[in-house]
C-alpha positions as CSV (number, residue, x, y, z in Angstrom):
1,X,-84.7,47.8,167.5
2,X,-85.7,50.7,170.2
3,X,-85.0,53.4,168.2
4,X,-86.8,55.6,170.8
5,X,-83.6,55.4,172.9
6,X,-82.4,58.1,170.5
7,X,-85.2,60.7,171.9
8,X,-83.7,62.1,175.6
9,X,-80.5,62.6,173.4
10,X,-82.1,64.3,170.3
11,X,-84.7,66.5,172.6
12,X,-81.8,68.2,174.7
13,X,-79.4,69.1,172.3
14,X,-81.9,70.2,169.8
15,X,-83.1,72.9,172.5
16,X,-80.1,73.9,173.6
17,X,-79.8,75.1,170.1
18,X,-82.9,77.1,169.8
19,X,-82.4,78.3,173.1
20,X,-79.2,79.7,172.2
21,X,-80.7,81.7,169.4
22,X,-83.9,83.0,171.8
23,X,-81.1,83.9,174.5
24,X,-81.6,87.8,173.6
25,X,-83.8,89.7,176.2
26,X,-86.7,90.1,173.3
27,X,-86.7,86.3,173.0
28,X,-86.4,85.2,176.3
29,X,-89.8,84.1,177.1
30,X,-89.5,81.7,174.1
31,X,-85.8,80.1,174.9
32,X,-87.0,79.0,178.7
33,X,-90.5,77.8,177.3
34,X,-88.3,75.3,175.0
35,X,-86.2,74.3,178.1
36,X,-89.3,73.3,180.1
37,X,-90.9,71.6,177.3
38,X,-87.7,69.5,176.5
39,X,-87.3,68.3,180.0
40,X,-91.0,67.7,180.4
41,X,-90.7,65.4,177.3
42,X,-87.7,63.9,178.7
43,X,-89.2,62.7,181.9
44,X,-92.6,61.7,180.3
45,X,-90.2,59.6,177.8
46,X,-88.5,58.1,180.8
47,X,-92.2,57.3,183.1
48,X,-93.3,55.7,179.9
49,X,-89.7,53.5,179.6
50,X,-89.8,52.6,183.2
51,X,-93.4,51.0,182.1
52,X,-91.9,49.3,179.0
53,X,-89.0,47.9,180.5
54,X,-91.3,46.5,183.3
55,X,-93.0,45.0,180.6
56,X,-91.1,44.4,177.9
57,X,-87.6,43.8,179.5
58,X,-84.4,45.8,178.5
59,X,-84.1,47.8,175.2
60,X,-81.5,47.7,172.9
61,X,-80.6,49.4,169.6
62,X,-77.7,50.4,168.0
63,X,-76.9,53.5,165.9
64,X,-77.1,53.0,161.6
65,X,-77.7,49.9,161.8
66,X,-74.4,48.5,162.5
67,X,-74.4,45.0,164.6
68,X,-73.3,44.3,167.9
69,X,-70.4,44.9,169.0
70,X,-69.1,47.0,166.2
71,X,-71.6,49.8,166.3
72,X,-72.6,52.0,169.1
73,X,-75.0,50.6,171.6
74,X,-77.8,52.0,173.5
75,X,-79.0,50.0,176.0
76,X,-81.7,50.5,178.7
77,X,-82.1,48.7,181.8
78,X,-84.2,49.3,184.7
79,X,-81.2,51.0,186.5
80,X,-80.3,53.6,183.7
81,X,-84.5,53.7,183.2
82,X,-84.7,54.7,187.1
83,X,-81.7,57.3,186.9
84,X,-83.0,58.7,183.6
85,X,-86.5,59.4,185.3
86,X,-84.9,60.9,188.3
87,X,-82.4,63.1,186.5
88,X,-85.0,64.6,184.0
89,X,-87.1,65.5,187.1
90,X,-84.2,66.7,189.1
91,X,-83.4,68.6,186.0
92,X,-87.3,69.7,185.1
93,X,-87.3,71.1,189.0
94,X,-84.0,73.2,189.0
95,X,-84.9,75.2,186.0
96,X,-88.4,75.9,187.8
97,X,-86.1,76.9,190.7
98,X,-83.9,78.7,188.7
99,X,-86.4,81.2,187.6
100,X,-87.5,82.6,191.0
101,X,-83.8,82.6,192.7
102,X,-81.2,83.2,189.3
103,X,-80.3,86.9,188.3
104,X,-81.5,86.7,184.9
105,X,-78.0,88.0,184.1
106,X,-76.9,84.5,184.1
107,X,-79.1,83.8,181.2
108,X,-76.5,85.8,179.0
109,X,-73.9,83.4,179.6
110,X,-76.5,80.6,178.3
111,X,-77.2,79.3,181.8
112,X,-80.1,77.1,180.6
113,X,-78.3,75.5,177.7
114,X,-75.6,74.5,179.8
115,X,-78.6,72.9,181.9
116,X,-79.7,71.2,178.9
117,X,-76.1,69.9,177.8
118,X,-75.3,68.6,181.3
119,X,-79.3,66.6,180.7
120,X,-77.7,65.2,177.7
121,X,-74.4,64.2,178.9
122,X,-76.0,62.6,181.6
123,X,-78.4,60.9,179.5
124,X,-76.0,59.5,177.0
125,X,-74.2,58.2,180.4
126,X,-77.1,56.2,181.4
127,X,-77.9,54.8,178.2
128,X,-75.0,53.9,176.7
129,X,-73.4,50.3,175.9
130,X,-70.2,51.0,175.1
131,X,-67.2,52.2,177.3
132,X,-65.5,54.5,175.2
133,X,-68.9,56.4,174.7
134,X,-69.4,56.4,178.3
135,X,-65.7,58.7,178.5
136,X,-67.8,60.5,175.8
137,X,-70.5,61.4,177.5
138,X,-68.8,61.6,180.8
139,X,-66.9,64.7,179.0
140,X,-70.2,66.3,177.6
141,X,-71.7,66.4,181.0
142,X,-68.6,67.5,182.7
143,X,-67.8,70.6,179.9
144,X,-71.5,71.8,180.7
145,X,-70.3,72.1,184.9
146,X,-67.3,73.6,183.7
147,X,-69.6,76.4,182.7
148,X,-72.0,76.0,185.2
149,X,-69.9,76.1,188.3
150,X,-67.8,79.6,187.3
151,X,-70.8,81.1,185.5
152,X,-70.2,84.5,187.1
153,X,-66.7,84.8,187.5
154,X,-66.5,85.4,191.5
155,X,-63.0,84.0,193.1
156,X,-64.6,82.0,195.0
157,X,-65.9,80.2,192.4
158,X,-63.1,80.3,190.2
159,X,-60.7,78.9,192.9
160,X,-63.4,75.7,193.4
161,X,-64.1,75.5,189.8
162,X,-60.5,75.2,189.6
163,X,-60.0,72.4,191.9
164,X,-63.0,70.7,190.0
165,X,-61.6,71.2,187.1
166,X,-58.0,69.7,188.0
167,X,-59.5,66.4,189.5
168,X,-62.2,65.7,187.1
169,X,-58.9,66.0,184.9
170,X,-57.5,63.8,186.5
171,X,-60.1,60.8,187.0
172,X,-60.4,61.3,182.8
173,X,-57.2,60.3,182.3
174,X,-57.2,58.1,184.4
175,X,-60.3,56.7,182.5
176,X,-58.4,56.6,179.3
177,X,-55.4,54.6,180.7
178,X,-57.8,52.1,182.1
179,X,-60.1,52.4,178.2
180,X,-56.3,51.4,176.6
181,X,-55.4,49.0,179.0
182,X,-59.0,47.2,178.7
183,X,-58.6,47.2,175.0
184,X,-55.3,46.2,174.7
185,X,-56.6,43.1,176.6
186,X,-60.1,42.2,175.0
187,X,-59.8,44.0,171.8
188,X,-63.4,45.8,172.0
189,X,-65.1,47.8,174.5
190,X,-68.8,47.4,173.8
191,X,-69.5,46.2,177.6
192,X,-71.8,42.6,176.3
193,X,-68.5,41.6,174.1
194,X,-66.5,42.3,177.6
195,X,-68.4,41.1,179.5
196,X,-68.0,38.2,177.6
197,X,-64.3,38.1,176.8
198,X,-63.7,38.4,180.2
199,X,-64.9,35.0,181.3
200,X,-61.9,34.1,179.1
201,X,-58.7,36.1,180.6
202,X,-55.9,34.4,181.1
203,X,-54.0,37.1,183.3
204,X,-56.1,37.9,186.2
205,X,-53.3,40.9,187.5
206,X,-54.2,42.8,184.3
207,X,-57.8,42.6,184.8
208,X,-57.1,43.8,188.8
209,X,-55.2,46.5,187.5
210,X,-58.1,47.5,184.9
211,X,-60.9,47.7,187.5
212,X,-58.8,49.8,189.7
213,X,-58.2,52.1,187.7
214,X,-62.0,52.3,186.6
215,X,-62.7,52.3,190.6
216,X,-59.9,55.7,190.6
217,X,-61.8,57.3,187.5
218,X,-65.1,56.8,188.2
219,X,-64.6,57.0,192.0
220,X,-63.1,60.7,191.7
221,X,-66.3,61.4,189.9
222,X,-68.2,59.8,193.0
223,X,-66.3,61.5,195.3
224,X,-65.5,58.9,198.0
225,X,-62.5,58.7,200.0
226,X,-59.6,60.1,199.5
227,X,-61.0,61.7,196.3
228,X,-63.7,63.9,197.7
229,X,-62.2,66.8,198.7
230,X,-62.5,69.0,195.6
231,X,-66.4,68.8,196.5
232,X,-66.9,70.5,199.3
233,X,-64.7,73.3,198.4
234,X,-66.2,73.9,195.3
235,X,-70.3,73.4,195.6
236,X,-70.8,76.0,198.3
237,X,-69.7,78.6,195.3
238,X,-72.2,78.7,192.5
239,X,-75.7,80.0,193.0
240,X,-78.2,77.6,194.6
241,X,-79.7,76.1,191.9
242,X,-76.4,74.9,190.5
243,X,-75.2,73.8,193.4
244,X,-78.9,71.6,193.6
245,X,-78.7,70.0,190.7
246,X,-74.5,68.8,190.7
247,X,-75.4,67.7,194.4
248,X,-78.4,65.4,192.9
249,X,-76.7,64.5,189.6
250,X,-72.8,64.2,188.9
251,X,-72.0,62.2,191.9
252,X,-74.2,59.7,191.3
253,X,-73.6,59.0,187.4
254,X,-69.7,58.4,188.8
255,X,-71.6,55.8,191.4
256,X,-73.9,54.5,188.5
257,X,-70.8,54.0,185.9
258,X,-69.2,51.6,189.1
259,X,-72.2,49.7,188.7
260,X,-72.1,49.0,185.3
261,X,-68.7,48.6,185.3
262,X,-67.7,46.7,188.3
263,X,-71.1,45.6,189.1
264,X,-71.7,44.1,185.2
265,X,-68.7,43.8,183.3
266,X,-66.1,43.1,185.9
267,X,-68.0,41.0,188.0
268,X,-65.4,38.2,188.9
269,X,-63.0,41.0,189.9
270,X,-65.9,43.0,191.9
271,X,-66.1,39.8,194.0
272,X,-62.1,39.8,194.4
273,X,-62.1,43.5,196.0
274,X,-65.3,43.4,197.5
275,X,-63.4,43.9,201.0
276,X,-61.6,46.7,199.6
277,X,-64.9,48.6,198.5
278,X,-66.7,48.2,201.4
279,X,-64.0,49.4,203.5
280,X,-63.4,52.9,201.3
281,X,-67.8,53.0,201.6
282,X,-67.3,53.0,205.1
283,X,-64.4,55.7,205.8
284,X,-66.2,57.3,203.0
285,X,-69.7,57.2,205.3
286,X,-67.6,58.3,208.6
287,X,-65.4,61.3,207.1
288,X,-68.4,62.8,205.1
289,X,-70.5,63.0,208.4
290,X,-68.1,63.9,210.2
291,X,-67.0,66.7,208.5
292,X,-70.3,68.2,208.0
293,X,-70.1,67.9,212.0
294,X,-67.6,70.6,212.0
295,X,-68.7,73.1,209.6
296,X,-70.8,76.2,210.1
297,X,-72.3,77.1,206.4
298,X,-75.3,75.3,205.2
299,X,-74.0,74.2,201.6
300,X,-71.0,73.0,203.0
301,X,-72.7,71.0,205.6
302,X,-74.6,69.8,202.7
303,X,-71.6,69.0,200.5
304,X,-69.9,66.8,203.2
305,X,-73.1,65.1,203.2
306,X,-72.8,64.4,199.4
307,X,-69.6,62.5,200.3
308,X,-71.0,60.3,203.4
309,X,-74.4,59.7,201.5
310,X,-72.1,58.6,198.6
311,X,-70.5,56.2,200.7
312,X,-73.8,54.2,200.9
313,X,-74.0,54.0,197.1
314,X,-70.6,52.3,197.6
315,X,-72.0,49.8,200.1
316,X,-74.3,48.1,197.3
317,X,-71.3,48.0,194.7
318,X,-68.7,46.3,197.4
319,X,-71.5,43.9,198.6
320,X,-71.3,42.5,194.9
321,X,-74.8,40.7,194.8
322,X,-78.1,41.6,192.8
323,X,-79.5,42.5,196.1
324,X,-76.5,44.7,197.0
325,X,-77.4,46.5,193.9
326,X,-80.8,46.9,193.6
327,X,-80.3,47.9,197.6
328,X,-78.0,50.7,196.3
329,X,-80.0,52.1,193.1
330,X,-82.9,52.2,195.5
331,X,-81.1,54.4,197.9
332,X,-79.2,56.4,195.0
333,X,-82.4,57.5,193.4
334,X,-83.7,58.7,196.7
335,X,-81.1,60.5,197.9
336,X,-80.4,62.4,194.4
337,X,-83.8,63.3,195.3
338,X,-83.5,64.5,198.8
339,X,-80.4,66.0,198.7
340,X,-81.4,68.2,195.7
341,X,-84.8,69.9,197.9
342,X,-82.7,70.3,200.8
343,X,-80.3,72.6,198.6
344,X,-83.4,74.0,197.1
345,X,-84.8,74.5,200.8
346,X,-81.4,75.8,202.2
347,X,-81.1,78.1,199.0
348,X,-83.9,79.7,199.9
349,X,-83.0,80.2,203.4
350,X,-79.4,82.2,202.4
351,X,-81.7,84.2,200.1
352,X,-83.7,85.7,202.8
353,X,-80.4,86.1,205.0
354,X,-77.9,87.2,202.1
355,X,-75.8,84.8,203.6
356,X,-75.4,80.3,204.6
357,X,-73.1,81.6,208.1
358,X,-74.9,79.7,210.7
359,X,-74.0,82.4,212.9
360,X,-75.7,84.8,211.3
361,X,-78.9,83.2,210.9
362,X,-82.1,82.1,213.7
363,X,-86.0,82.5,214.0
364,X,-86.7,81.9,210.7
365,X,-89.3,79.1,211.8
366,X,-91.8,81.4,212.8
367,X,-91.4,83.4,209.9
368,X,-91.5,81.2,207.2
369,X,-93.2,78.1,208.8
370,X,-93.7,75.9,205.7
371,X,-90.2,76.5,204.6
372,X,-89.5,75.1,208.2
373,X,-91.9,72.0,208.0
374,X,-90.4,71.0,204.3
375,X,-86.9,71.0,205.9
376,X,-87.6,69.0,208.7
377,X,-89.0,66.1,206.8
378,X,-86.0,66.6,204.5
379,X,-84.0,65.5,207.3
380,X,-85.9,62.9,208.1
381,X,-85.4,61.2,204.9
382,X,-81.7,61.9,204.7
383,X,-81.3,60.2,208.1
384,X,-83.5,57.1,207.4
385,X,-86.2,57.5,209.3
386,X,-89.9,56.3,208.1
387,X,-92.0,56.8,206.6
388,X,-89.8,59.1,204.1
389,X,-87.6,57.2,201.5
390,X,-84.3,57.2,202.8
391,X,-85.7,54.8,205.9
392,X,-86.6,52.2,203.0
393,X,-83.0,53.0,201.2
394,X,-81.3,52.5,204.5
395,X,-82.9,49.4,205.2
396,X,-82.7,47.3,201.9
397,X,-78.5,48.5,202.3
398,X,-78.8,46.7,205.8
399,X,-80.8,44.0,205.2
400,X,-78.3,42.8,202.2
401,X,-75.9,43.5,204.3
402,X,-76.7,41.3,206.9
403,X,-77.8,39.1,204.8
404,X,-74.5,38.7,203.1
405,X,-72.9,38.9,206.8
406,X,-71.6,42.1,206.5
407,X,-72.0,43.1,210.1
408,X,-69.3,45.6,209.9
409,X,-70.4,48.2,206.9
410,X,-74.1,47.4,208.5
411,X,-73.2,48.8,211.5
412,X,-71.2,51.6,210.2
413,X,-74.0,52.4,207.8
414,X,-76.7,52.4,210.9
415,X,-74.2,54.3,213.2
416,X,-73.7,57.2,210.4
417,X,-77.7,57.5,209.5
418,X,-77.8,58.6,213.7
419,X,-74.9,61.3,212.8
420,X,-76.4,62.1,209.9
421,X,-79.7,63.1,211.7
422,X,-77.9,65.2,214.5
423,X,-75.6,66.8,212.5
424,X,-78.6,68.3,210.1
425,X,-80.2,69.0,213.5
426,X,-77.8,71.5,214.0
427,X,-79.3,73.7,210.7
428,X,-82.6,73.4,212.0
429,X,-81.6,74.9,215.0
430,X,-79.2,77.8,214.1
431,X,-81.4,78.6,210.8
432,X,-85.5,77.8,211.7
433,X,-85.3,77.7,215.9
434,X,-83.0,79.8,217.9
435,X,-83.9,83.8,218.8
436,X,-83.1,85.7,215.1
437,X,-80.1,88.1,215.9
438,X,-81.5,91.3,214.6
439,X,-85.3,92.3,213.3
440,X,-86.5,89.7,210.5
441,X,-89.2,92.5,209.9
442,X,-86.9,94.0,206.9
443,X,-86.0,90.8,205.5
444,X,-87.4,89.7,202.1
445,X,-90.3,86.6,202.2
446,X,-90.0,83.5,200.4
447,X,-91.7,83.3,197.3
448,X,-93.5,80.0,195.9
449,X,-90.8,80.2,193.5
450,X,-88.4,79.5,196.5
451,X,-90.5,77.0,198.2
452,X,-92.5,74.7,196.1
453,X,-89.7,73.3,194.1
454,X,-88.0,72.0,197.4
455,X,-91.2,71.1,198.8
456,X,-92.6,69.1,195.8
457,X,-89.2,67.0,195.9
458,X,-89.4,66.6,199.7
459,X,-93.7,65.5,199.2
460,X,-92.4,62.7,196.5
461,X,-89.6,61.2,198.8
462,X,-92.4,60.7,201.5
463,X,-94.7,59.5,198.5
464,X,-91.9,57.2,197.9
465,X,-92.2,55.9,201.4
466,X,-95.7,55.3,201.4
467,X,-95.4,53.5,198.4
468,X,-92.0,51.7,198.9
469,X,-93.4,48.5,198.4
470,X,-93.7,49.2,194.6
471,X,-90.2,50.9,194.1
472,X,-88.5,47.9,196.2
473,X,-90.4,45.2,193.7
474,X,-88.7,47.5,190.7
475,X,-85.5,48.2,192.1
476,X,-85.0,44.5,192.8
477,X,-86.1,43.6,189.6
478,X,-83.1,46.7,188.0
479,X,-80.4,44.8,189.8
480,X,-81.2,41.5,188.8
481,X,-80.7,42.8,185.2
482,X,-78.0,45.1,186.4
483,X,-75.7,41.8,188.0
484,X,-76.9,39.6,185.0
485,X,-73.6,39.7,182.6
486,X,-74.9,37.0,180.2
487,X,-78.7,37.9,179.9
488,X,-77.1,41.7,178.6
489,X,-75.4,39.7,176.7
490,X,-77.6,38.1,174.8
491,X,-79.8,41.3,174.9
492,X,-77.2,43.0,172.9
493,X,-75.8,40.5,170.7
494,X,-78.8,37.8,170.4
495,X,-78.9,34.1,171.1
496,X,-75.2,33.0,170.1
497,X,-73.8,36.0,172.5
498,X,-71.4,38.6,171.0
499,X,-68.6,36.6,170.1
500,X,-70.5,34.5,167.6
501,X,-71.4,37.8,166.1
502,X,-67.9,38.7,165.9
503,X,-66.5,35.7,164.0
504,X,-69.8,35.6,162.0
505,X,-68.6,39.5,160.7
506,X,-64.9,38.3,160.2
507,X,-65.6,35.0,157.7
């Protein structure tokens, strides 16, 4: 048994504990020298199971011992390895971040233990086997943004944080129906032992109605269309940093639970509205980009891009194939990537200005030059073009696409990436090249504080270009594993599957 699968969840929680006691001014050296070394173990646990499962194949354990599927599973994959590894360096990068651009006043309201219990939420997320826990840990992760996204108290934030709050509500209820409905029709919701019952479901309008109302809950999470509008109105209000890391990590573990879900467990019925999910991808694509079109602040510009980027993710599910998958996870790590430097990099740009009004900013390329550079390849990678990571993303989305004859959602996909790039064209022009309004003499530098988190993100999405050749060969591999129902199966539950186990238990 991989008992190790235990460690991210044990590491975060313990030090959001001690850093809760070392939260007093005298101590506070001590609590943010335990956050960096729990999210430093976290990601060198999550290199080192990225090697494993490469080696080894998936992990499996469950907790005290109890058997498959009556216990509680943790399983790990080489998707939930990948979004692990990303997510503990998203995570490791913010709180550097945090430290150079955060009013230490926010540490009083235990802003880094929040950080920590939105890592463990999102952990327990990506490693779980078992539905009900995934509503569990989907809760953990969304009580620590509660926190994080009014943590100061403005109206601003408290009207978005509002409107986060009320639909996040909404998608959990949602998500219980859909938990009560599943059971009531399989009697267990470890995913290998429903995965399994499945196959044998009589009444296919039941399961239809299930994974729609997975698709509603996890898709409010997601954000695509028509349940995207509480994001943009709500990530533009918490400082920079926050807004980073929700842009790079809540969206996506709503896009990673429709994989499991849809892509693993409800496979037959994936392949039934496949037509459906491509064509809410591709709205989802067109609105986002288009809406970041007409705005004039650079974090909401950003935040519509969060929508149309998540409609990419989207594309893999509704292409319902291994390679439609592994096409997705590839893109979804990069872009949890790329989008979080560019809110690093755009962060640090409102800092200088005191303000994200378009209109009120210019000329800051010739002041801050690097800051400039970092964006621009930024860009690059958001828009697909090589030899950054979002042009190998885009092109494994095509190329299964095509593949799979999906002409239409190909070409939407390619006509968006071309918006995508024009539309952030429009920052680098108001903010980094147009004639500064007033003298930029008085305004405050960047600081290395600023910079090099954004810029270290930005230099491993083009390291992940260079070397795409490695991350395709894994990625493929993850959604093989991820689109194989009966080899998690028998991962979980051994040889005879999880029904065997079952009846075994009962005689």
């Amino acid at each position: 048994m991989a008992n190790h699968l235990f460690l991210p969840l044990i590491s975060p929680i313990l030090a959001a504990a001690l850093a809760v006691i070392f939260t007093h001014q005298q101590w506070r050296w001590l609590a943010r020298g335990v956050v960096l070394m729990s999210i430093t173990f976290n990601l060198g646990y999550s290199l080192w199971l990225i090697w494993l499962i490469g080696s080894e194949g998936r992990q499996v354990t469950q907790a005290s011992n109890w058997i498959a599927p009556f216990g509680i599973t943790f399983v790990a994959d080489g998707a939930s390895a990948i979004m692990l590894c990303v997510s503990s360096l998203l995570m490791l990068v913010t709180v550097i971040y945090s430290l150079s651009s955060l009013d230490p006043g926010y540490e009083n309201f235990y802003y880094y233990p929040l950080l920590l219990l939105l890592l463990l939420g999102v952990s327990g997320a990506f490693l779980t086997g078992d539905i009900f826990n995934l509503y569990v840990w989907f809760e953990v992760l969304l009580l620590a943004s509660f926190g994080l996204i009014t943590l100061g108290g403005s109206r601003p934030q408290l009207e978005g944080g509002l409107k986060y709050v009320v639909l996040n509500l909404i998608g959990s209820t949602a998500f219980l129906i859909a938990c009560g409905m599943l059971y009531g029709t399989v009697g267990t919701l470890n995913m290998a032992h429903v995965a399994e019952r499945m196959q044998r479901v009589q009444n296919p309008s039941i399961v239809t109605a299930i994974a729609c109302l997975f698709f509603f809950a996890y898709g409010s999470k997601a954000a695509v269309l028509p349940l995207f509008f509480w994001l943009p109105t709500s990530y533009h209000t918490p400082p920079a940093a926050v807004t980073a890391i929700f842009s790079g990590l809540l969206t996506k573990v709503g896009a990673y639970s429709l994989y499991r879900i849809l892509g693993q467990v409800f496979q037959g019925e994936l392949a039934r509205l496949a037509p459906y999910v491509l064509l809410i991808a591709g709205l989802t694509m067109l609105v986002g980009v288009f809406g970041a079109m007409a705005q004039m602040n650079v974090r909401r510009i950003l935040s519509f891009h969060i929508v149309s980027q998540i409609g990419y993710a989207i594309m893999g599910l509704g292409l319902a194939s291994a390679a439609g998958l592994a096409a997705g996870l590839l893109f979804t790590a990069h872009v949890m990537i790329v989008k979080t430097a560019l809110f690093f990099i755009g962060g640090a740009a409102e800092q200088i200005y005191g303000t994200g009004d378009l209109k009120k900013m210019g000329g800051l390329a010739r002041r801050e030059p690097a800051l400039a550079i970092f964006w621009f390849l930024g860009i690059l990678s958001l828009a697909g073009i090589p030899p950054m990571s979002g042009f190998f993303g885009k092109v494994a989305l095509l190329q299964a696409g095509v593949n799979q004859g999906a002409y239409l959602i190909s070409g939407v996909a390619a006509f968006t990436g071309i918006l995508t790039f024009f539309s952030m064209l429009k920052i680098w022009n108001e903010v980094f090249w147009k004639k500064a309004y007033g003298d930029m003499s008085k305004l405050p530098r960047v600081t290395p504080g600023l910079l090099l988190p954004g810029a270290a993100l930005v230099i491993i999405s083009l390291a992940l270009g260079l070397g795409a050749g490695m991350l395709v060969d894994y990625t493929n591999v993850a959604g093989e594993q991820l689109f194989d129902w009966a080899g998690y199966v028998i991962s979980v539950c051994g040889d005879e599957g999880c029904e065997a186990a079952f009846e075994a238990a009962l005689r």
